[in-house]
C-alpha positions as CSV (number, residue, x, y, z in Angstrom):
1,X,-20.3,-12.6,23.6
2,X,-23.0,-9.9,24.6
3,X,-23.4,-6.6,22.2
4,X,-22.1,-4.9,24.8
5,X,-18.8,-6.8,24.9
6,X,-18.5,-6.9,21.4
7,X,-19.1,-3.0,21.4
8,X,-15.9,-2.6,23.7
9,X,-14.1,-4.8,22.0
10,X,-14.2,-3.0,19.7
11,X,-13.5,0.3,21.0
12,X,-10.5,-1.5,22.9
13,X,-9.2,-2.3,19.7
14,X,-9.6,0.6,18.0
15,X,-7.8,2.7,20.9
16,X,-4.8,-0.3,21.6
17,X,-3.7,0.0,18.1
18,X,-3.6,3.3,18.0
19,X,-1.8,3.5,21.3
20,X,0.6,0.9,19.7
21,X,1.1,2.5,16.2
22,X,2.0,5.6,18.5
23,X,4.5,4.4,20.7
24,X,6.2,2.8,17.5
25,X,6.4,6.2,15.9
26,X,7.4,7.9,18.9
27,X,10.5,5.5,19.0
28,X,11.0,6.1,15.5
29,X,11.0,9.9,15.9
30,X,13.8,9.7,18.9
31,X,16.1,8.5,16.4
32,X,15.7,10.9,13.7
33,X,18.6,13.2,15.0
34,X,21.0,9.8,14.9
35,X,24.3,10.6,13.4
36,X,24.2,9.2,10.0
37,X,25.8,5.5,9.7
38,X,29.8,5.6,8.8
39,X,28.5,3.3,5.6
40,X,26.2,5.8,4.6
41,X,28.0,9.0,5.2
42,X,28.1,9.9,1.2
43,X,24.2,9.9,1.0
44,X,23.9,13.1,2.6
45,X,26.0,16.3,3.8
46,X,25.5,18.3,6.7
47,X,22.5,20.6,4.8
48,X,21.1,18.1,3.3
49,X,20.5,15.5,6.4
50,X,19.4,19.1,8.4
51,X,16.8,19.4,5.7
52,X,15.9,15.3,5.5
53,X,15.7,15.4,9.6
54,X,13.8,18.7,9.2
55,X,10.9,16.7,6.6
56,X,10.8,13.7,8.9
57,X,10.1,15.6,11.4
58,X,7.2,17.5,10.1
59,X,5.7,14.0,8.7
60,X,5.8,12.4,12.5
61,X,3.6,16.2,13.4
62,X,1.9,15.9,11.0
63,X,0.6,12.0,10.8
64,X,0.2,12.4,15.0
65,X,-2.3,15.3,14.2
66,X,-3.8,13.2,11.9
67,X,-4.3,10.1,13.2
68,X,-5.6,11.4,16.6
69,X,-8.0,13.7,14.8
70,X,-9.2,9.8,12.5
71,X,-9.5,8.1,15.9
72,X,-11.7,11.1,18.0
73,X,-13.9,11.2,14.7
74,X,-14.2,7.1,14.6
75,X,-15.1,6.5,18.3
76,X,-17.7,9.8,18.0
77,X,-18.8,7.7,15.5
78,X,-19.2,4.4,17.4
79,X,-20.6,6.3,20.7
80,X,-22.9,8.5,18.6
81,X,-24.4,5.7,16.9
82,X,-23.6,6.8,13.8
83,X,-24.1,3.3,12.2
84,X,-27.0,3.0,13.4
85,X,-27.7,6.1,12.3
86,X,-26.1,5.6,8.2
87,X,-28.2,2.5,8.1
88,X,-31.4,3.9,8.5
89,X,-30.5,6.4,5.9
90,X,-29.4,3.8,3.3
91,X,-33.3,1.8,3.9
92,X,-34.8,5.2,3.0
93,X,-34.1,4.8,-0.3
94,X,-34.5,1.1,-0.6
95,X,-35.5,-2.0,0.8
96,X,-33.2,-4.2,-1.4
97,X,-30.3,-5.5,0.6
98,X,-27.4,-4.8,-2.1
99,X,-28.8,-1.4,-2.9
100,X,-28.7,-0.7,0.5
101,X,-25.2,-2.3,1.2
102,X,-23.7,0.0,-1.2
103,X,-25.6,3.4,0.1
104,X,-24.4,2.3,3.6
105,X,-20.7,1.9,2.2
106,X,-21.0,5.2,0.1
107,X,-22.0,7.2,2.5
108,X,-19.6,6.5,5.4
109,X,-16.9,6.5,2.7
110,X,-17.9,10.1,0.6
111,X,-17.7,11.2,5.0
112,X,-14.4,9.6,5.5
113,X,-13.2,11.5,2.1
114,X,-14.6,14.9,2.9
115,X,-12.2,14.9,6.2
116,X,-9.3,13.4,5.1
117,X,-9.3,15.5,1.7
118,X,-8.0,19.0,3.5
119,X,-5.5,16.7,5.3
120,X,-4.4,15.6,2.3
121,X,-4.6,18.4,-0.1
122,X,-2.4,20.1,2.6
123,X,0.0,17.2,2.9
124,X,0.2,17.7,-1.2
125,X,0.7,21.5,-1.2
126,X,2.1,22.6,1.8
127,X,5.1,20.2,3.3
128,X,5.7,18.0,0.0
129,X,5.5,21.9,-2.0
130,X,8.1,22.8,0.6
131,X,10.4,20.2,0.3
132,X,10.7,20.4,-3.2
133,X,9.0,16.9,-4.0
134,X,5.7,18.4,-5.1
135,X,4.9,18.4,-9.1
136,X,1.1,17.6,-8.5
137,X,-1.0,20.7,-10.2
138,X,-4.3,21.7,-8.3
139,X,-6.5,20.3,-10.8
140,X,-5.1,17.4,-11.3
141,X,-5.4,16.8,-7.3
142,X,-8.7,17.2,-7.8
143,X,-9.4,15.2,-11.4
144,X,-7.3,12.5,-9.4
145,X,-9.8,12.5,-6.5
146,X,-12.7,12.0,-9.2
147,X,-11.7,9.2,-10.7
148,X,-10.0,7.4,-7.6
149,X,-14.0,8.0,-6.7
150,X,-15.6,6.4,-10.3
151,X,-13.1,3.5,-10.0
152,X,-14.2,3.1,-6.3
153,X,-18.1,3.0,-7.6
154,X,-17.8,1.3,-10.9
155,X,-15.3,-1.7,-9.8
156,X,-15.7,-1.1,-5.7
157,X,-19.5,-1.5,-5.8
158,X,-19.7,-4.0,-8.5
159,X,-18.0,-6.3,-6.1
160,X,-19.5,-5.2,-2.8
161,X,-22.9,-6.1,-5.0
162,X,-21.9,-9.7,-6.1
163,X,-20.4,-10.2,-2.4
164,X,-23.7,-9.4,-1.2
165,X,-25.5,-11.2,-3.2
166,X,-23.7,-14.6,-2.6
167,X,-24.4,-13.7,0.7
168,X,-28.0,-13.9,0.0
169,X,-28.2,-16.9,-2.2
170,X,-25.5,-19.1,-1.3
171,X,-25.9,-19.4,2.3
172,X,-23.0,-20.8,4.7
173,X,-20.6,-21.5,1.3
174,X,-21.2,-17.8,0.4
175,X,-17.2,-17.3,1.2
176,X,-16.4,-19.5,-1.1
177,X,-18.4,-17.8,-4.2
178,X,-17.0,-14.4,-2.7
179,X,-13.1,-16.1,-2.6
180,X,-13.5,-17.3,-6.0
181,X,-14.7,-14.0,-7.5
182,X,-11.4,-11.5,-5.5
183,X,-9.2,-14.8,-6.8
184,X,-10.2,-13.9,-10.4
185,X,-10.4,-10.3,-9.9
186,X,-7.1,-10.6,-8.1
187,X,-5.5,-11.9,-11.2
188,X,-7.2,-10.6,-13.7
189,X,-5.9,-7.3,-11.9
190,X,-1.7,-8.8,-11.6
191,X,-2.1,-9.1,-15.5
192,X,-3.9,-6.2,-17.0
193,X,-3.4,-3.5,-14.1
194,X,-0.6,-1.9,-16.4
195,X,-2.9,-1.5,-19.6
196,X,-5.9,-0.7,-17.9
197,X,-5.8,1.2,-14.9
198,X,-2.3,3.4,-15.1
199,X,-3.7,5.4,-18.2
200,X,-6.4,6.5,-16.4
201,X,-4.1,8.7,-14.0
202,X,-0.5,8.4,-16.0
203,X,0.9,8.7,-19.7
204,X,2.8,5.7,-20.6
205,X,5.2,5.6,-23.9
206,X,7.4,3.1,-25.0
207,X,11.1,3.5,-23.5
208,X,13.3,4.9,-26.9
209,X,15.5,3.2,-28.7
210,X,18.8,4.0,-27.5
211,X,22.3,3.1,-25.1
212,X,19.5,2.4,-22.0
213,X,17.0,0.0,-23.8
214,X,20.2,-1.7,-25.2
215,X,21.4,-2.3,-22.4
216,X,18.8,-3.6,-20.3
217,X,17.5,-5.7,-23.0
218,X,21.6,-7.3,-23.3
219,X,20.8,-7.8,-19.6
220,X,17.3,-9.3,-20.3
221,X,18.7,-11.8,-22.4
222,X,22.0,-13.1,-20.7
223,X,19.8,-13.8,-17.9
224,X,17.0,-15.7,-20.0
225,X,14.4,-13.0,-19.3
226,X,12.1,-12.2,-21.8
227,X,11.2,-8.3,-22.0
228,X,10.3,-6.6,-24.8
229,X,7.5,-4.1,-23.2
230,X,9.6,-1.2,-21.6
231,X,7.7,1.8,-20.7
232,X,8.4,5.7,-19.1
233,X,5.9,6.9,-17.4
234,X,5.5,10.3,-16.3
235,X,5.6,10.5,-12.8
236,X,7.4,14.0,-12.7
237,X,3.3,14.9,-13.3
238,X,3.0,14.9,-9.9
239,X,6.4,14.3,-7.7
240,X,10.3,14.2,-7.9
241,X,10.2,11.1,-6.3
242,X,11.5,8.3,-8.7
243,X,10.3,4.6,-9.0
244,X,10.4,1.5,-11.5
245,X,8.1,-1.7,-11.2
246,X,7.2,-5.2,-13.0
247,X,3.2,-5.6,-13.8
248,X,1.8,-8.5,-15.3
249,X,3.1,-12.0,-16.1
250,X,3.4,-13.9,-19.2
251,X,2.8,-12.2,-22.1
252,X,1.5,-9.1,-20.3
253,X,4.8,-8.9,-18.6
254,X,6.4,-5.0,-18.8
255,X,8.4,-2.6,-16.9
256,X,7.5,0.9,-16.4
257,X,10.4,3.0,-15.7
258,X,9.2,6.4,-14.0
259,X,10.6,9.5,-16.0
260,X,12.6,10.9,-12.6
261,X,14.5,7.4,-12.3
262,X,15.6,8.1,-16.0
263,X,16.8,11.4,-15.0
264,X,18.1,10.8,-11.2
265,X,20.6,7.7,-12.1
266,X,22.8,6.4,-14.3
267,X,22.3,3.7,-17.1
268,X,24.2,1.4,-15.1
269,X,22.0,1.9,-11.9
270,X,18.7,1.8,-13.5
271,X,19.8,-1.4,-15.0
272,X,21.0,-2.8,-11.7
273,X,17.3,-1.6,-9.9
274,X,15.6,-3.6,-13.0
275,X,18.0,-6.5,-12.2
276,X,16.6,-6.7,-8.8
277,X,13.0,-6.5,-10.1
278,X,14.2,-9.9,-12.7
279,X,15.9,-11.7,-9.1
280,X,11.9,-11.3,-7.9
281,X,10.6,-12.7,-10.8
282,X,13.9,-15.4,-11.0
283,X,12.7,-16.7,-7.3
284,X,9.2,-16.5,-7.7
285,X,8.5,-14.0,-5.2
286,X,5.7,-12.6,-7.2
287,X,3.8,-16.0,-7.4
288,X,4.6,-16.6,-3.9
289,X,3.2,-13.3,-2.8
290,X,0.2,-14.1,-5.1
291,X,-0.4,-17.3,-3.7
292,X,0.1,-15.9,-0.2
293,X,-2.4,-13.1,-0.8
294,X,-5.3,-15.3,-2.3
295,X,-4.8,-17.9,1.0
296,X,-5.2,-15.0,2.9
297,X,-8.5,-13.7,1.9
298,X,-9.7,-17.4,2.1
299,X,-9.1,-17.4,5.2
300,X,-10.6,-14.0,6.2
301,X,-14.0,-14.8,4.0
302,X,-14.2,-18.3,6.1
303,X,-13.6,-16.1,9.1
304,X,-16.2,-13.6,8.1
305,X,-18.5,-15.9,7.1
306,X,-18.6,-17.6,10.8
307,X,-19.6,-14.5,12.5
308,X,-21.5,-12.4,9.7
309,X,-24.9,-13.2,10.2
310,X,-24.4,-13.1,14.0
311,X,-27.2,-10.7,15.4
312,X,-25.0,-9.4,18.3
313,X,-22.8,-8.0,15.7
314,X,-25.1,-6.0,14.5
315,X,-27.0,-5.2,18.1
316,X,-23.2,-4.3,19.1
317,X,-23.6,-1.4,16.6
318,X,-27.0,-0.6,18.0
319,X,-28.7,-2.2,14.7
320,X,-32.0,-3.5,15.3
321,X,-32.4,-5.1,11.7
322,X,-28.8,-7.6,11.1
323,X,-27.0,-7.5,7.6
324,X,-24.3,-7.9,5.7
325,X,-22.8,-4.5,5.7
326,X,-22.8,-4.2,10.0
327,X,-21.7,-7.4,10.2
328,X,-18.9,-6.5,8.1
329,X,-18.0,-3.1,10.0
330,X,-17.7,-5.0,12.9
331,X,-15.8,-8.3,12.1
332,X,-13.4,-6.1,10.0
333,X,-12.3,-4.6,13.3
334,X,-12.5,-7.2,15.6
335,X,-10.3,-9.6,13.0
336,X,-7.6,-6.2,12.4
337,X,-5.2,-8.0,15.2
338,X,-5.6,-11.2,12.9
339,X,-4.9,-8.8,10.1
340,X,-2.0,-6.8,11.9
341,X,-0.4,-10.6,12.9
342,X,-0.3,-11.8,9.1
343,X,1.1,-8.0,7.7
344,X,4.1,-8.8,10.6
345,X,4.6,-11.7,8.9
346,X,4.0,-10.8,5.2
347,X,6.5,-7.9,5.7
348,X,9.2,-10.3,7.4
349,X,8.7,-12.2,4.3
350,X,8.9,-9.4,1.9
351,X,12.3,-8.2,3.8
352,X,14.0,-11.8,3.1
353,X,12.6,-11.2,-0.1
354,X,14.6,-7.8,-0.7
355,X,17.7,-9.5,-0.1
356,X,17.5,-12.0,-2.7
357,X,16.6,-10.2,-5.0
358,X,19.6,-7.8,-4.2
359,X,21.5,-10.5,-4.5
360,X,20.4,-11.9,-8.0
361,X,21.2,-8.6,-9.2
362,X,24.3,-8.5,-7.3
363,X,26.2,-11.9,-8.7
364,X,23.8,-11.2,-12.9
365,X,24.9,-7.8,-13.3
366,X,26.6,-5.8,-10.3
367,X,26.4,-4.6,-6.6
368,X,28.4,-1.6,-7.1
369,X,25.9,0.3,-9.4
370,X,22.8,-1.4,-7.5
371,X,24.4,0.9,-4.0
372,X,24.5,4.1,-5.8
373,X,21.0,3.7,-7.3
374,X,19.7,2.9,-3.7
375,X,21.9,5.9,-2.3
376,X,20.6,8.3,-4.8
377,X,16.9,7.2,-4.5
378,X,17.4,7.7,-0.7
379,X,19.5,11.0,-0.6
380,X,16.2,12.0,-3.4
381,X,13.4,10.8,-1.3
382,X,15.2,12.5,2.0
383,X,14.7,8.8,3.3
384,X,15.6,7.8,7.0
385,X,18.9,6.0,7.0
386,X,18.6,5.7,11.3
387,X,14.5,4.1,11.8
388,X,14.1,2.1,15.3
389,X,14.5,-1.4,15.1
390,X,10.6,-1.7,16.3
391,X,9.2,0.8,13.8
392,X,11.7,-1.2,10.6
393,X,9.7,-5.0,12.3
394,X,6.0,-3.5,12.3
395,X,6.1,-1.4,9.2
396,X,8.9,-2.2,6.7
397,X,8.4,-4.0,3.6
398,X,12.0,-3.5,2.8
399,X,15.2,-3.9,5.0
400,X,16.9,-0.8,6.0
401,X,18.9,1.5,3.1
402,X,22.2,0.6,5.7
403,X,20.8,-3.4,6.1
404,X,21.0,-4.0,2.2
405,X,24.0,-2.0,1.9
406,X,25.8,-4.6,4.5
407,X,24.0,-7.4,2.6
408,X,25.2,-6.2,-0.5
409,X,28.9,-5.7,0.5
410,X,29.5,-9.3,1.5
411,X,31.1,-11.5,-0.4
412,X,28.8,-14.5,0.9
413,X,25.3,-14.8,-0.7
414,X,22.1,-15.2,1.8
């Protein structure tokens, strides 16, 4: 393909997924003043689903402004030659290739933060402040924002540098150097993500002894799980939203219970939500999703590494001088309906997933308290219990709140 094709390409891309991701929430949004399924009817009242149709609405506002104001500044960028332009700013300071990979990176990245950080900041204090869900302090938005950006330098940049420099050295089996090193990062990540990374942002403290520990340990070990790492982390630092999760495997195996589960449900719910977590682990949907995830980025670094070093990637961009890092900006769009294809499937996946994992916790423990939890979390979160069919295929990791409920009340197991 000539630069020029590969230049609208690009922009074609770029403006068809938009167009797409539009449409979808568009469709969404026409169904946000559905009448609340008969299933579902005790997750809200009248006041309450005003005020959930009322946030949902100011979301879909909010993420159109958004979004269209990202795309006008990204083609500007493209037409403007602002590539073009970053790249001869990064070889000002240096001729080295990694040095100037990562300048060329930070850049473009410290620009894409200075214009999404009012967006966000107003996202933060404005609509989740009004809706109650907002516990996030002003300094700690911004003390969050730092060290999102030192992790992004220290760990982001190291990577970027060895990638680059495989690239250098290794020639055409540079991908594979470059899909060893995410493999082991990608792990060693899964196992230490809990110890190492959440107390940079959260305070973790081992769950009390007490009625709740006993009990989900009792549960722990009539199903043959071993668990002895329960933590409560303080998530009510910065929302009222409420959450649980596994991390790690083996002996780094924990679950971190946020602080606002512990105070939204019941004992028997939050024991129900951790026996969902256990069917995961029970069916191996974590290695699975492991497995899946490193065959994945094999495949996009063989990809990459075809079409890389192509010039007309690079002349595409209006680059005189090819390299890594243009080569990168533009097979990372060109390869996003690849990347859009695999999430469809991925997220299919993760749905089926959802449901048996319901169901493990369904037939070890009980369905009953699993419903309420889900109800509560949902009436909590102001969730959308009516999304289009469309929007729930392209975007949903989960089923629907009504699809597990229906799961969950048959007597048959999927």
């Amino acid at each position: 393909m000539s630069p020029q094709t590969i230049f609208y390409s690009i922009i074609g891309i770029l403006v068809i997924s938009f167009l797409i991701d539009k449409l979808l929430d568009f469709l969404n949004a026409k169904h946000y003043n559905d009448p609340i399924p008969e299933a579902l009817k005790d997750v809200f009242n009248k006041e309450e689903y005003t005020k959930s149709q009322q946030y949902k609405k100011e979301n879909y506002r909010f993420t159109f402004f958004t979004s269209t104001i990202s795309l006008v500044a990204t083609l500007a960028f493209f037409f403007l030659d602002g590539f073009a332009f970053v790249d001869t700013l990064a070889r000002s300071f240096s001729e080295n290739s990694i040095v100037v990979a990562l300048l060329f990176f930070g850049i473009i990245m410290l620009a894409s933060d200075i214009l999404s950080t009012p967006f966000s900041f107003y996202h933060t204090f404005v609509i989740e402040e009004k809706y109650g869900f907002n516990k996030t302090s002003k300094k700690t938005f911004i003390i969050d924002k730092l060290k999102g950006w030192l992790m992004l330098i220290v760990i982001g940049g190291l990577l970027l540098s060895v990638i680059v420099w495989f690239y250098e050295t290794a020639g055409t089996n540079f991908w594979l150097y470059a899909w060893g090193l995410v493999t082991v990062f990608t792990l060693f990540m899964n196992l230490f993500y809990a110890r190492l990374l959440v107390p940079l942002f959260n305070k973790q403290s081992p769950l009390e002894e007490g009625a709740l520990r006993s009990k989900i340990e009792t549960y722990a070990s009539k199903v043959g799980f071993t668990l002895d790492k329960i933590f409560v982390i303080d998530g009510s630092k910065r929302s009222t939203k409420a959450n649980a999760y596994f991390s790690g495997f083996g002996s780094e195996k924990r679950v971190t219970l946020y602080d606002t589960l512990i105070n939204d449900l019941e004992e028997d719910e939050i024991v129900a939500v951790l026996a969902h977590e256990v069917g995961h682990y029970k069916k191996n949907h974590i290695l699975i999703n492991l497995a899946a995830s490193i065959v994945t980025t094999g495949f996009t670094f063989w990809i990459l590494s075809q079409f890389v070093g192509n010039s007309a990637l690079s002349e595409a961009l209006n680059v005189s001088q090819p390299s890594f890092h243009i080569g990168l900006i533009a097979f990372g769009v060109l390869f996003s309906p690849i990347s859009e294809i695999t999430s469809l499937i991925m997220n299919y996946l993760s749905r089926k997933f959802e449901y048996q994992a319901d169901n493990y916790a369904k037939t070890t423990f009980s369905g009953a308290p699993l419903v309420s939890a889900l109800k509560k979390l949902s009436k909590n979160s102001l969730s959308n219990l009516t999304p289009h069919p469309a929007y729930v295929f392209a975007h949903y990791s989960h089923p629907t709140l009504l699809q597990r409920f229906q799961n969950l009340e048959r007597n048959t197991v999927k």
